[in-house]
Backbone bond lengths (Angstrom), bond angles and torsions (degrees), N, CA, C in turn:
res aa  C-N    CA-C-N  psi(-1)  N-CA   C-N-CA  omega(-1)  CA-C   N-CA-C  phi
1 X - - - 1.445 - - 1.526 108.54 -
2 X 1.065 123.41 169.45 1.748 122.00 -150.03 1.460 81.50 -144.00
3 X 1.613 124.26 127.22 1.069 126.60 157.68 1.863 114.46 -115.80
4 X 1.049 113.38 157.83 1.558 106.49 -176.43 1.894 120.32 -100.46
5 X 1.316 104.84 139.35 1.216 102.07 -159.17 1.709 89.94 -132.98
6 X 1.767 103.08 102.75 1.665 99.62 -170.21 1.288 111.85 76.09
7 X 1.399 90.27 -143.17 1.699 108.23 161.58 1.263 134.38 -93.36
8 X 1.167 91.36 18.33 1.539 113.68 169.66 1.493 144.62 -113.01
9 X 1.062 135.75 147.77 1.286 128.66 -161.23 1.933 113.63 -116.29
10 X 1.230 128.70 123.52 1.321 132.29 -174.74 1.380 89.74 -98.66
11 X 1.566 118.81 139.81 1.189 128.66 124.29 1.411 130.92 -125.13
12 X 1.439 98.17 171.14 1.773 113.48 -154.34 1.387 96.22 -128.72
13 X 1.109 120.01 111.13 1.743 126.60 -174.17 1.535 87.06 -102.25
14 X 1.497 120.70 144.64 1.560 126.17 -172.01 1.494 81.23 -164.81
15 X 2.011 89.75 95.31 2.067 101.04 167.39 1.723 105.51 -128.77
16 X 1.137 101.96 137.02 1.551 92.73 155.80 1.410 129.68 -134.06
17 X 1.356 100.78 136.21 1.774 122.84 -147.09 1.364 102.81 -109.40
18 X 1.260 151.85 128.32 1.577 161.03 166.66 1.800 94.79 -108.69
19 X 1.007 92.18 105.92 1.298 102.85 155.10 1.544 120.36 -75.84
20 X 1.454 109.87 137.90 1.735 95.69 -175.77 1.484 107.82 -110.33
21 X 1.195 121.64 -24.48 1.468 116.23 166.76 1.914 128.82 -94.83
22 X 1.329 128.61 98.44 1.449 128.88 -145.50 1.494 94.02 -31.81
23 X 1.337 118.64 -68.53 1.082 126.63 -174.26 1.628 112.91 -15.62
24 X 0.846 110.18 -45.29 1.906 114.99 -171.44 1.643 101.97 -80.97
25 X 1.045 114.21 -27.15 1.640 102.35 -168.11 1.381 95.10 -66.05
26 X 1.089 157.79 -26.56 1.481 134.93 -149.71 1.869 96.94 -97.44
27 X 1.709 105.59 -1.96 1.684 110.10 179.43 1.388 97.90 -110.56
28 X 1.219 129.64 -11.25 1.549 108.57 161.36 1.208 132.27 -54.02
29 X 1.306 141.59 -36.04 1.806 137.08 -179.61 1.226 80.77 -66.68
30 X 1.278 127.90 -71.74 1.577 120.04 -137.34 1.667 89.77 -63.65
31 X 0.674 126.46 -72.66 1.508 133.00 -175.24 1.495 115.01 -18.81
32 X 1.607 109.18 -47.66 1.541 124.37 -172.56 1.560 90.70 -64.82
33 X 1.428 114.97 -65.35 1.584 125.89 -133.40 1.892 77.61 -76.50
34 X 1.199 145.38 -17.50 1.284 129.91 172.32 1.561 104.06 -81.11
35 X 1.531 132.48 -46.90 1.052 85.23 171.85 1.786 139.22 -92.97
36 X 1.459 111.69 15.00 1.240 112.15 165.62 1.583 120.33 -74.85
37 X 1.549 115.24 -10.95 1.307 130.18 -176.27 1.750 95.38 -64.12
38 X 1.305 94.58 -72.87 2.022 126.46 -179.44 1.678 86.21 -26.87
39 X 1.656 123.29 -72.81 1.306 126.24 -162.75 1.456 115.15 -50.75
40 X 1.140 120.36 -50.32 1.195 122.00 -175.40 1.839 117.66 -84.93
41 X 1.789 118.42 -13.73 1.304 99.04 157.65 1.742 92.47 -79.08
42 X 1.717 143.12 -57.75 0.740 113.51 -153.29 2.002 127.52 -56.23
43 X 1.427 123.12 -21.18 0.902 104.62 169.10 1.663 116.98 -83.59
44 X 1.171 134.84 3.38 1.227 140.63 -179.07 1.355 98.78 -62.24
45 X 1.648 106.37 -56.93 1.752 102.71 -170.81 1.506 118.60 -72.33
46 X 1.450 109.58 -21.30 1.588 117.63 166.00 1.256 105.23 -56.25
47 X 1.418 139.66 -56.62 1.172 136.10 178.90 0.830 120.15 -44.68
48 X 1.755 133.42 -61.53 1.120 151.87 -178.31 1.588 104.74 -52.84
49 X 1.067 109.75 -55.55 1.621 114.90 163.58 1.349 122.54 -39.46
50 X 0.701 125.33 -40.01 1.714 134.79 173.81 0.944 112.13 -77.99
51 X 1.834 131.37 -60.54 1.370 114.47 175.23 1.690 114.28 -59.84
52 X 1.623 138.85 -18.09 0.785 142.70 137.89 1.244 117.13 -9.11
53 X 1.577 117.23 -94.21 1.418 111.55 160.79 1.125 156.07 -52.19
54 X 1.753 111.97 -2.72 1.559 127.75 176.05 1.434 93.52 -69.10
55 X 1.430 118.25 -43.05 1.777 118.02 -156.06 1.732 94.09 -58.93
């Protein structure tokens, strides 16, 4: 859940991932925290996009 701080926005990604082959667990964080990176520029530009079109 994303609470707002200012003009700013926190989010809190809460996943849980089982890796089934050992080998992969040591690529899960990195793996997660890339795609929560992706999520949050991709809604950044959605946002931006919109106030875009309010003007």
């Amino acid at each position: 859940m994303g609470s707002s701080k200012g003009d700013k926005t926190e989010v809190d990604f809460i996943e849980y991932v089982t890796a089934k082959k050992c080998f992969r667990k040591t690529f899960v964080k990195a793996g997660l925290k890339k795609q929560q990176k992706q999520f949050v520029a991709d809604s950044t530009i959605i946002k931006s996009r919109k106030e875009q079109l309010r003007i």
